[in-house]
N, C-alpha and C positions, 0 to 999 in steps of 0.2 A: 653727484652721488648716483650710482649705480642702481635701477634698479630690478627688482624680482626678476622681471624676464628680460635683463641684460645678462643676467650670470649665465655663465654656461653652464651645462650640465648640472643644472638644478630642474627643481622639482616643477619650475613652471612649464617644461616641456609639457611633461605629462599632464598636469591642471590645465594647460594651452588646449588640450585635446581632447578636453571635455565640455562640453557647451552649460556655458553659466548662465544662461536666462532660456525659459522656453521662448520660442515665437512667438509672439503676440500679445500673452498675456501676462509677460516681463516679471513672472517670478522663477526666484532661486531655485535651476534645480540639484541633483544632488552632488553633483559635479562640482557646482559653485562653492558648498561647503567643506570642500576637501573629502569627501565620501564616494567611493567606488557604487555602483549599482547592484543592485541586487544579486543578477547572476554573476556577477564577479566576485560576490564575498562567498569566503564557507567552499569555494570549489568542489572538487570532487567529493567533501565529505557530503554535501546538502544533493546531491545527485545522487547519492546513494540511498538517503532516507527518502526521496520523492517517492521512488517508484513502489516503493509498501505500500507506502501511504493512498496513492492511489488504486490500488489494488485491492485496500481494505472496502472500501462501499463496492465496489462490483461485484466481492463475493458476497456481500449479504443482498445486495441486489437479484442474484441469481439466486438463494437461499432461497429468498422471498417468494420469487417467482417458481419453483419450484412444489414449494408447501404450496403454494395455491393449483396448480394443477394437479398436484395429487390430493389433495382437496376437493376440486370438483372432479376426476374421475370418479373418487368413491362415491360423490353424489350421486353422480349419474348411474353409476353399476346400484348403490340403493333404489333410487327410483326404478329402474328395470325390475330388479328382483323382485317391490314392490307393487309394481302392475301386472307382472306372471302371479301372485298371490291375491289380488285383489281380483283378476280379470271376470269380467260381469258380462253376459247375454244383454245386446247382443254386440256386443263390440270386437270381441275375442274368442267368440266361442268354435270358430272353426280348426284354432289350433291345439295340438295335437294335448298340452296341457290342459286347456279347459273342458273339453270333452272328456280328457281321465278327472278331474274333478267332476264333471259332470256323472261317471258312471259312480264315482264313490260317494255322492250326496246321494245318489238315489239308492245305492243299497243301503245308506244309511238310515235315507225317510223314507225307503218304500213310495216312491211314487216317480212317475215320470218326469222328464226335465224338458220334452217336447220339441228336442234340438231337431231330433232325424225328420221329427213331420215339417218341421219349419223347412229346412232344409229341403224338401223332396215336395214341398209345395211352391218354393222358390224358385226350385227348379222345373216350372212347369210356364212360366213368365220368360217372352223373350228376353233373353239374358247374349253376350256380344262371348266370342269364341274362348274367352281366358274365362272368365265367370263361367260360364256351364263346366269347362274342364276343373275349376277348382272348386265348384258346388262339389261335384262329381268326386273329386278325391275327399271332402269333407265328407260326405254321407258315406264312401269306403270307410274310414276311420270312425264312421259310429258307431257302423254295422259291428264291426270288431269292437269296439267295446261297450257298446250298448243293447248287449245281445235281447234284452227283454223287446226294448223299444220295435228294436229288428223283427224281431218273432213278429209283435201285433202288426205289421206292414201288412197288406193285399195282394191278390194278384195286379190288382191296377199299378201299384207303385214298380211293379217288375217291366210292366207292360210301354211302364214312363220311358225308365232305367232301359229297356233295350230300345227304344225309340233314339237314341242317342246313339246306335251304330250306326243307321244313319246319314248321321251329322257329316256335312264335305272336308272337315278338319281331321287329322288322324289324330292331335292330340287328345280331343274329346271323343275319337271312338278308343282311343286305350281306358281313358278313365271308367267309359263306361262300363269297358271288358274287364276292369278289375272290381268295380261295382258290382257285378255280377258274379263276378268269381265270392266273393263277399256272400253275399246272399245265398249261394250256391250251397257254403256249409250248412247250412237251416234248412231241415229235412225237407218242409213244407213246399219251399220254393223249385228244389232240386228238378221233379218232374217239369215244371212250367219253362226252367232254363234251360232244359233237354230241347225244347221245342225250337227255340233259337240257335240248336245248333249247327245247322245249317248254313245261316246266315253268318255264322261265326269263323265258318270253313272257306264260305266263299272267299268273305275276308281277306281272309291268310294267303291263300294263292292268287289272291287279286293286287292287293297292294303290296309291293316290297318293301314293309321299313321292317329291322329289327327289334324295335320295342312293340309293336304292334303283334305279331310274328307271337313272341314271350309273352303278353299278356292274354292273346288266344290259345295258347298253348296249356296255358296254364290254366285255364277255365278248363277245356277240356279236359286237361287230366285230374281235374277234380269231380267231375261227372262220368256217369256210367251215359258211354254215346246210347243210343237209338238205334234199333236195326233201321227202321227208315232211313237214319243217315249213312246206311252205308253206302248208298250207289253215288250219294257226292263223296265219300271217302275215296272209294276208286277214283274219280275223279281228279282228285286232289293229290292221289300217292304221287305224283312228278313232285309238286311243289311240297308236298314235308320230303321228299330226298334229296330237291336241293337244299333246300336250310338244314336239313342234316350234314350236308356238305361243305356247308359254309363252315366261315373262319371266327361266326360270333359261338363265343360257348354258351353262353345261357340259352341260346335258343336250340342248339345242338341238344343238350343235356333234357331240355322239355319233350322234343321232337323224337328225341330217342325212344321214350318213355311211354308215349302217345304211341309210337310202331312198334314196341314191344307190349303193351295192351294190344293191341290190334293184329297181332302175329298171334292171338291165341283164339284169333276167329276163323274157324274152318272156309269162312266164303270170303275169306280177305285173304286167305294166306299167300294162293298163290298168285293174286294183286301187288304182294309186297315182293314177293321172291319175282317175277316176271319184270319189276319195273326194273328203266334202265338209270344207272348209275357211271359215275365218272370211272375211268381207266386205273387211278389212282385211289380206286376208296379204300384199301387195303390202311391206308395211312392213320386212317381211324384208330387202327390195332396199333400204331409204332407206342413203342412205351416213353416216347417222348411228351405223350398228352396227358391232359391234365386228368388224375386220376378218378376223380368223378364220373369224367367223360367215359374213361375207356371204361368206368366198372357200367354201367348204361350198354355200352354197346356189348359189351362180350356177352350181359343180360340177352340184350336182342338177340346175338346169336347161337345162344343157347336154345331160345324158345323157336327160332329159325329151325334149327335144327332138330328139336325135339315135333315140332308138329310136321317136318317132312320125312321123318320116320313113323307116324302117327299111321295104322292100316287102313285108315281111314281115307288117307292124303292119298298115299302107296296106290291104293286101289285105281289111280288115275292116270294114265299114263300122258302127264304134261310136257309141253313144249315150252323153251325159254329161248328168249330172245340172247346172242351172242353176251352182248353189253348189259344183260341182265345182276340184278343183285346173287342171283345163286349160282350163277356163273361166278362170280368174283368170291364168292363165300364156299360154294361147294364142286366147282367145276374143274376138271381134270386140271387145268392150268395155275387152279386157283394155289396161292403162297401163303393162305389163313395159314395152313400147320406152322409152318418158321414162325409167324409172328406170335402165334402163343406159347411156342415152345421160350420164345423170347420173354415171356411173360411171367412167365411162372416165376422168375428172380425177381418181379418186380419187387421192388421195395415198399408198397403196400400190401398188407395183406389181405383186404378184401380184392383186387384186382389177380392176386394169384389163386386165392380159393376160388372164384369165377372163372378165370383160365382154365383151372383144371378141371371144372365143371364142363366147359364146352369143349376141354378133350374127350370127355367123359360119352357123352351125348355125338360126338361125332365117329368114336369107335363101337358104338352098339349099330349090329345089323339091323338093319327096313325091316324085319319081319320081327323081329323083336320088342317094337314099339317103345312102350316109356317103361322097360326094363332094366336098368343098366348093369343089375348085377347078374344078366344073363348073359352079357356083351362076353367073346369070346378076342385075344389077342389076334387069332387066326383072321378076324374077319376087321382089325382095325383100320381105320382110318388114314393112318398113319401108315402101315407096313404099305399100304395101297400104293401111299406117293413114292415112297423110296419104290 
């Protein structure tokens, strides 16, 4: 008798090729029962239900993980919010938040909050190059909003405050220069920071930085100079024309403003018209610049023009160097008329009503002085060049 695995083509092939005992531990596996394995049952349909399935816990996995970071974000932005609201002297009081709470509890209680004196006695303790420059910007931000505090200051705290121009770092001689400028508004102070103006001028044509340059600049043009400082003005006219010449505008736009103040000093004037200037200053007038800029400088040469028609001026018969500013402004060669005639379409209209101001003022005759409505076509400016 024949048996199982003598038959051909029966089913003991396939049972043959499935191993009925494991190794070692001799029991039945599923082979031995006539049973296919797992991934052989169900085929393609159980391959198709797997991959949901596993796909369902990752996305709640990532759910999870989700709601918890946006979770602790809000925490953390709560806490933030929470310490700008709470911030307490003296942890925080240098920022620019706690010092406006600072100014509005005291107009509230009427009394002082004692920040600026902390402050301005702090800084009186050697302190390392970043610390005095940010004491320095902290007491600027008091002065502005703590104007009472400010007022009760001395001449000593001024005396501190310029002792920090100084300083061999430029960062802490700008902060100083804007601590000053600060002060500067408080009538009280005004004359005593006249005294430093000097020191202020040196400054500027001593060191070349740009923010330095702006921060002095801007003191000045907040104070009425000093005749005393004018023979360092002379002095110094090279350096405010070159930073008038430069490519930084904020300090162009200062410097302008500072030589158009100072073009309306009869014993500066012809300081400023004499100094010499680059080949291309004309470039100042293209209406290509920013119109801040040019409404500043047509200003200048307006007042250029108006105080060298002045009888006063007139009466002197001056000599000007070649590469002088009035050569370039008023001198047979010079190409001012084209660029304001260019001007007048500017597409701002403060820089055209200024244009036509310093048309204005360049067609009244020398003997006519600050007349213009005597100014005659016969004698303009203009018919001159053509």
């Amino acid at each position: 008798m024949k048996s199982v695995h003598d038959i051909p083509g029966s089913d003991s092939e396939t049972l043959g090729s499935w191993p009925c005992q494991s190794s070692g531990s001799r029991r039945p596996l599923p082979g031995a029962l006539g049973l296919a394995p797992t991934w052989a049952q169900g085929g393609t349909e159980d391959m198709g239900k797997s991959v949901p399935q596993r796909l369902g816990p990752l996305d709640i996995r990532k759910s999870v993980v989700g709601l918890a970071m946006g979770a602790g974000a809000i925490y953390l932005l709560y806490k933030a919010i929470r310490a700008g609201i709470k911030c307490q002297p003296p942890l925080c009081t240098t920022s620019p938040i706690c010092i406006a709470r600072l100014a509005i509890e005291r107009e509230r209680l009427g009394r002082d909050s004692g920040e600026l004196r902390r402050l301005l006695n702090s800084l009186e303790s050697k302190q390392d190059e970043y610390t005095r420059s940010m004491i320095l910007h902290s007491v600027t931000r008091c002065v502005y909003l703590l104007e009472a505090e400010a007022s009760a200051c001395n001449a000593d705290d001024i005396v501190l405050v310029a002792s920090m121009l100084d300083d061999k770092e430029n960062s802490v001689k700008i902060q100083a220069l804007n601590t000053l400028k600060a002060f500067s508004g408080i009538r009280k102070f005004r004359l005593q920071i006249q005294e430093h103006s000097i020191k202020v001028l040196e400054l500027m044509s001593t060191v070349w930085d740009s923010e330095l340059h702006i921060a002095s600049l801007r003191l000045l043009n907040n104070i009425p100079l000093p005749d005393f400082a004018h023979p360092q003005l002379r002095r110094v006219m090279p350096a405010l024309m070159e930073i008038l010449q430069s490519d930084y505008i904020l300090a162009q736009v200062q410097v302008i403003r500072l030589l158009s103040s100072l073009a309306q000093k009869n014993d500066l004037l012809y300081d400023i018209l004499n100094c010499q200037v680059h080949s291309n200053f004309l470039n100042l007038f293209q209406a290509t610049q920013p119109g801040s800029l040019l409404f500043e400088v047509l200003v200048f040469a307006e007042r250029l023009s108006e105080g060298r028609n002045t009888p006063h001026y007139h009466a002197v018969k001056w000599h000007y160097n070649e590469q002088s500013l009035h050569e370039a402004l008023f001198g047979d060669e010079s190409r001012l008329a084209d660029r304001l005639l260019a001007l007048v379409i500017h597409p701002e209209e403060e820089v055209q009503i200024q244009a036509c101001k310093v048309i204005v003022s360049l067609q009244c005759p020398r003997d006519m002085g600050l007349r213009p409505s005597l100014c005659q076509a016969s004698h303009s400016y203009f018919n001159n060049r053509e």
